[in-house]
C-alpha positions in Angstrom: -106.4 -82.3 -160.6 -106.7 -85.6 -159.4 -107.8 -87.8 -162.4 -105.0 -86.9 -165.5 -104.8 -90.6 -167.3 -107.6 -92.3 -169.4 -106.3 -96.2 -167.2 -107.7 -94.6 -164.4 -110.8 -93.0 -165.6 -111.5 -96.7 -167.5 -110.8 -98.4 -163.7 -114.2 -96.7 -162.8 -116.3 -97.5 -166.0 -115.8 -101.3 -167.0 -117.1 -101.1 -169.8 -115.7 -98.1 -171.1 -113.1 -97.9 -174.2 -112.3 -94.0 -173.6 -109.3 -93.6 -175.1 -108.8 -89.3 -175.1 -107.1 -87.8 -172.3 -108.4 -84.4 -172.7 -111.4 -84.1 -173.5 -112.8 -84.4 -170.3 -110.5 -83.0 -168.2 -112.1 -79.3 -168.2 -115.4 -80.9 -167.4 -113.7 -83.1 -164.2 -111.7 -79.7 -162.7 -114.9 -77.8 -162.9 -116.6 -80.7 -160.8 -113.8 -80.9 -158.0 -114.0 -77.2 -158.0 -117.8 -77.3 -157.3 -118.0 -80.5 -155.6 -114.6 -81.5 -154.2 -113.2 -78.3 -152.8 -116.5 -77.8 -150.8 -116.1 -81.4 -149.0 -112.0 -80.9 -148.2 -112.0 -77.3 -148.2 -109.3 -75.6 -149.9 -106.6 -76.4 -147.2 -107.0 -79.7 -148.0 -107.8 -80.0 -151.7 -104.7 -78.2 -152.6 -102.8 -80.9 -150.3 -104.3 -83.8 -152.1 -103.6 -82.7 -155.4 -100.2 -82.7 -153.8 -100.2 -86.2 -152.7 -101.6 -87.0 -156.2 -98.5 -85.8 -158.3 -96.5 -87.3 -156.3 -97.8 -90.8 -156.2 -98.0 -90.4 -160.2 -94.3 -89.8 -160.7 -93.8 -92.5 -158.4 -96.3 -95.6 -159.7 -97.6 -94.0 -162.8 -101.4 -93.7 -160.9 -103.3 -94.4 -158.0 -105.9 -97.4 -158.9 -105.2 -100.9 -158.5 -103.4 -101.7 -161.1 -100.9 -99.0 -160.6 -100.5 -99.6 -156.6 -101.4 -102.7 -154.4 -100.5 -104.2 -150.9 -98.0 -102.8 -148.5 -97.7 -99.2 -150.9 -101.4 -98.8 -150.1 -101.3 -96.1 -147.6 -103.4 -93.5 -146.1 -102.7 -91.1 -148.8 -103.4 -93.6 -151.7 -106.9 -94.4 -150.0 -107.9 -90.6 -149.7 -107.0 -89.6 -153.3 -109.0 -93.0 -154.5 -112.1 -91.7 -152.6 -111.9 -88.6 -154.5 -111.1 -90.1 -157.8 -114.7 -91.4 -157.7 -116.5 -88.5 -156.8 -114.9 -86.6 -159.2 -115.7 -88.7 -162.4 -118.9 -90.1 -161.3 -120.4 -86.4 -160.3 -118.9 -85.1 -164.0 -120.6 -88.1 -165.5 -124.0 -87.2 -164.1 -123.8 -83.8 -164.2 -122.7 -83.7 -167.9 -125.1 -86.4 -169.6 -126.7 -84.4 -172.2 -123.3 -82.8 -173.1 -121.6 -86.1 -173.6 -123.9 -87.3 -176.0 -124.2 -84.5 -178.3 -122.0 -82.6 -180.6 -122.3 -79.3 -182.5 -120.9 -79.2 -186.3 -119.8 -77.3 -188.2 -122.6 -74.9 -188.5 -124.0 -74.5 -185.2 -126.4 -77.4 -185.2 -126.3 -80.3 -182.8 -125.3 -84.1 -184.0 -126.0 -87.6 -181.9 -122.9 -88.8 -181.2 -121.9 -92.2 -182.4 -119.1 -94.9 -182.6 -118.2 -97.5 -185.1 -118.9 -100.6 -184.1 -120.9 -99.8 -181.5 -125.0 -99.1 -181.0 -126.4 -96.1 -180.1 -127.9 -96.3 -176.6 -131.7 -96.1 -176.4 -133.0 -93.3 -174.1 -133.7 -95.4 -171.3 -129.8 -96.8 -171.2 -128.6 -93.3 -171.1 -131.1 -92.1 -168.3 -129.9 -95.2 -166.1 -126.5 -94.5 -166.7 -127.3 -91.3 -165.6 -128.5 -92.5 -162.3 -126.1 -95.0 -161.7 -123.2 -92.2 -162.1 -125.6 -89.9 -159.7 -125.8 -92.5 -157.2 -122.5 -93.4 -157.6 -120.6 -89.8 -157.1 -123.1 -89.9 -153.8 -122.0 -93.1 -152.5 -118.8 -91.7 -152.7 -118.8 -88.5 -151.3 -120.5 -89.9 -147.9 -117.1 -93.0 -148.1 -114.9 -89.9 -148.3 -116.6 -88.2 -145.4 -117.0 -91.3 -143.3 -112.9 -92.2 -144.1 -112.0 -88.4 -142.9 -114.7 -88.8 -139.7 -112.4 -92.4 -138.8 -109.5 -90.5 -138.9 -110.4 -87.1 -137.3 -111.4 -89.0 -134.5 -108.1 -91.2 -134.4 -105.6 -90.8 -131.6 -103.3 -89.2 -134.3 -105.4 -87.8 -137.0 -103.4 -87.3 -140.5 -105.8 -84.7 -142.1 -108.5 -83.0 -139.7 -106.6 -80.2 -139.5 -106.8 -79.2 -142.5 -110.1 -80.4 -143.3 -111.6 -78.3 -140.1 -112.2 -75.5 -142.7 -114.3 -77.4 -144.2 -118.2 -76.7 -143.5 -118.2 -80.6 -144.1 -116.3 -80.9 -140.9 -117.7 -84.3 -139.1 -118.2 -82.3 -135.7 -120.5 -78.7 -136.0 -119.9 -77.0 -132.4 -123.0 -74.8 -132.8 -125.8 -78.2 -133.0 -127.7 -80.3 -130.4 -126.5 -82.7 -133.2 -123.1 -82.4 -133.6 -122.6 -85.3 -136.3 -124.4 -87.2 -138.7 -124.4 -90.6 -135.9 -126.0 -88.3 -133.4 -128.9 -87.1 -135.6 -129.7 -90.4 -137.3 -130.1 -91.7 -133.2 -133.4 -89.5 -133.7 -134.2 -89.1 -137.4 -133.4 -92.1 -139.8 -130.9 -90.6 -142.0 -129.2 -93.7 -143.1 -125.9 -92.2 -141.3 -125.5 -90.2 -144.5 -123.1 -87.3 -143.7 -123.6 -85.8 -146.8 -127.9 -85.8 -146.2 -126.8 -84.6 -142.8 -124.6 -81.5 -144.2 -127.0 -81.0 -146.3 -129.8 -80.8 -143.4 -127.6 -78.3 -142.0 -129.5 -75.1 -142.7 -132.8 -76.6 -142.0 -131.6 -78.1 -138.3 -129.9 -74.6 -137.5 -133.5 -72.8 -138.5 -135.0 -75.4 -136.0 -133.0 -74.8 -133.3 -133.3 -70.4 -133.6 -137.0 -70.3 -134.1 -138.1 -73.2 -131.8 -136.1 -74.4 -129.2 -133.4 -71.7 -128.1 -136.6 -69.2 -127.8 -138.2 -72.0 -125.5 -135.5 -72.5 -122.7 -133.2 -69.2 -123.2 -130.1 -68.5 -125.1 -127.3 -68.7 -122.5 -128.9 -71.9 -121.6 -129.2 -73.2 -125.3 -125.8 -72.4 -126.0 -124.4 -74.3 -122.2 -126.2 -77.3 -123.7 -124.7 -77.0 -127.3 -121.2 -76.1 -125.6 -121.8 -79.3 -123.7 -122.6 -81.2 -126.5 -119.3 -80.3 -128.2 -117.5 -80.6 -125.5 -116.3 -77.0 -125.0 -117.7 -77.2 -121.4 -115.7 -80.5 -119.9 -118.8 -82.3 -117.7 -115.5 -84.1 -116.2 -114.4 -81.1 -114.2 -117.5 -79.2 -114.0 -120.3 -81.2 -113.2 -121.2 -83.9 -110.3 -121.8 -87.4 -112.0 -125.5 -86.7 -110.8 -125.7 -83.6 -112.6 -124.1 -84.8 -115.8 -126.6 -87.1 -116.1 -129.6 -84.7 -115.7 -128.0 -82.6 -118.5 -127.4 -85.2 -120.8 -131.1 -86.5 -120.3 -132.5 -82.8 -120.7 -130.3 -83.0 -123.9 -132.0 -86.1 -125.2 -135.0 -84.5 -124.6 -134.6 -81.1 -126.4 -132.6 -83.5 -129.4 -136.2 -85.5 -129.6 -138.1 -82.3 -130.3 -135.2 -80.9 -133.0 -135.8 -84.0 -134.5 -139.5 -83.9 -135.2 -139.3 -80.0 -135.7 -136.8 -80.7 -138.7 -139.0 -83.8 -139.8 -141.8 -81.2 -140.3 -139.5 -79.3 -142.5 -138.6 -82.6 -145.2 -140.1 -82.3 -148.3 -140.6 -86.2 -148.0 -142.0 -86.3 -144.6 -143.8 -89.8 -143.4 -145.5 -88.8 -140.6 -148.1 -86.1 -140.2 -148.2 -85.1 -136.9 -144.5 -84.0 -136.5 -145.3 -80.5 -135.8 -147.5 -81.5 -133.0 -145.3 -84.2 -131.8 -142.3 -81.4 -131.8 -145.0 -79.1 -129.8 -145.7 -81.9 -126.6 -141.6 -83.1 -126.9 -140.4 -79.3 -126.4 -143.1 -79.3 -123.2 -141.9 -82.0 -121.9 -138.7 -81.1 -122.3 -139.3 -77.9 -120.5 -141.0 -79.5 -117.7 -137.8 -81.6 -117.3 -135.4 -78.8 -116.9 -137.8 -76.9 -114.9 -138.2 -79.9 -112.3 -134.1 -79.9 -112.4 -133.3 -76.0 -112.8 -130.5 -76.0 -110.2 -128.2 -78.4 -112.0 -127.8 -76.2 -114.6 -126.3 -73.2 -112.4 -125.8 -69.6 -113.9 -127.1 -70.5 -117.4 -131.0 -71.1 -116.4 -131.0 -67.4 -114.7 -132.0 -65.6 -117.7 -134.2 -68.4 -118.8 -138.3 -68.0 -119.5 -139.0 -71.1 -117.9 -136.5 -70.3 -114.7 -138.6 -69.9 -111.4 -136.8 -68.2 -108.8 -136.8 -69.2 -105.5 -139.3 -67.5 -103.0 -137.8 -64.3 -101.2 -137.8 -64.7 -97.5 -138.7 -60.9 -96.0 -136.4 -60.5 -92.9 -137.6 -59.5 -89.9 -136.9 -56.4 -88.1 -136.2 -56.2 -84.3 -135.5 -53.0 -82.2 -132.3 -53.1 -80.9 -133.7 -53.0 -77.5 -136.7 -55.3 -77.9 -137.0 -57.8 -74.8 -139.7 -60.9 -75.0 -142.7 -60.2 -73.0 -143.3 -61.7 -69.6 -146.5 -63.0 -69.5 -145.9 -64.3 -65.5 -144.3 -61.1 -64.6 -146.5 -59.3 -61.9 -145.6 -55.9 -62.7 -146.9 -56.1 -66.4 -149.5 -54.0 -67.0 -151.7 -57.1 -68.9 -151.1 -60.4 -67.0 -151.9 -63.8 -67.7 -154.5 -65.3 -65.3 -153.2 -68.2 -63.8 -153.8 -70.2 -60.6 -151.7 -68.6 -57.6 -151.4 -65.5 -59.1 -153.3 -62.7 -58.1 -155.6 -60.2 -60.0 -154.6 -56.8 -60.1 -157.7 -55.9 -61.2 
């Protein structure tokens, strides 16, 4: 676990006077099982938790008021991104159960403190949304803090995290990270909305645009995209950029294709903006089919070039003569006389 002491469950909640250590703590290592381990992956998790006991034995906790200035390091700054997401998310997630009791028959009690009030509904459904938005908030800080250091020259913790299916970089995707996408459909750069758009972006790409320009092809541009192909080495600089513009094209008609898709869609005409931006796209890598070499081959919109029939000469085939006099058929011409 990640959150053990009641000074830094009281760091997130201001206001809070929770004073019982365990309590919670069954409801808080269900929620990084079902919420946590997903976003690190197991690898990772398990190397955290890790990090955790070790800073504890060392400063007593991980907030602020345990650590501050030069003892701030990389480590104390990953397990205080998931410290949030884990109380937050148990907060929300558990309302109803927080502010109810059974007794001692059974039956359910409303749950009350001395000196304090009991919390009208509205309070407790906007606490409620505050933790919600909160545990959100932080899961897309944690994903952006591992994205910043997975790109780094000497990453601390992608490698462990690559098990993760919230690994910044998908290899398979026209969009390989949340920045990419949101260059074509406003996702606020969330990467949690974006891993979470995951299924309905893959669904896009198999029914609508790998049927449309071929597999092999499909899969040369998502290879590209990822950089398993290295444009560097493979491609002229002219070529590179037809492939990335017939990328931007194909990523324009994903876009709308998946915009059809959202439950809270804006514009109406995606589907048949999607329809004329995979046409056009199309037309694009038609126009351009040689730079894209062996992969267009087995491609339905591939036009091969025209077959040239060769022709076939007799081996001892000689041009006829048209001025030779002892031709059977000769051309009339001045000076020359008719043999017939």
């Amino acid at each position: 676990m990640i959150v053990t002491n009641t000074e830094e469950l009281n760091a997130y909640l201001p206001s809070s006077v929770y004073q019982y250590n365990d309590s919670l703590l069954t409801l808080m290592l269900k929620t990084e099982e079902n919420v946590l381990v997903p976003i690190l992956g197991r690898k990772l998790y398990d190397r955290v938790c890790g990090i955790y006991e070790e800073l504890l034995q060392n400063f007593g906790g991980v907030t602020a008021s345990f650590i501050q200035g030069a003892d701030v390091t990389s480590d104390v700054r990953l397990v205080r991104l998931c410290q949030p997401v884990v109380i937050y998310m148990t907060l929300a997630r558990n309302t109803g159960l927080l502010n109810v009791s059974l007794n001692e028959g059974g039956g359910m009690n409303q749950l009350t403190t001395n000196g304090f009030e009991r919390p009208d509904k509205e309070s407790v459904n906007r606490f409620e949304r505050d933790a919600f938005f909160n545990g959100r908030r932080g899961i897309d800080d944690l994903l952006v803090f591992l994205e910043e250091d997975a790109r780094s020259e000497k990453p601390l913790y992608a490698e462990d995290w690559r098990t993760s299916r919230y690994f910044y970089k998908q290899g398979d995707m026209l969009f390989t990270t949340a920045i990419e996408m949101n260059r074509y459909l406003n996702i606020d750069e969330s990467r949690e909305k974006y891993i979470s758009m995951l299924p309905d972006i893959r669904y896009c790409q198999n029914a609508y645009i790998a049927p449309a320009i071929g597999e092999d092809l499909f899969t040369a541009f998502t290879d590209f995209c990822s950089g398993k192909k290295n444009p560097d080495t493979e491609l002229t600089e002219d070529s590179r950029k037809i492939w990335w513009k017939a990328i931007d094209k194909l990523r324009m008609a994903l876009a709308l294709y998946v915009e059809a898709r959202r439950p809270e869609k804006q514009r109406r005409y995606s589907e048949n903006e999607a329809s004329l931006a995979i046409h056009q796209a199309k037309e694009y890598i038609s126009r351009h089919q040689d730079a894209f070499g062996d992969a267009i081959l087995d491609s339905p919109i591939y036009t091969p070039p025209p077959k040239v029939k060769p022709e076939t000469v007799p081996d001892n085939y000689k041009p006829y003569d048209d001025s030779d006099p002892t031709n059977a058929i000769m051309v009339l011409r001045p000076g020359f006389p008719n043999r017939h």
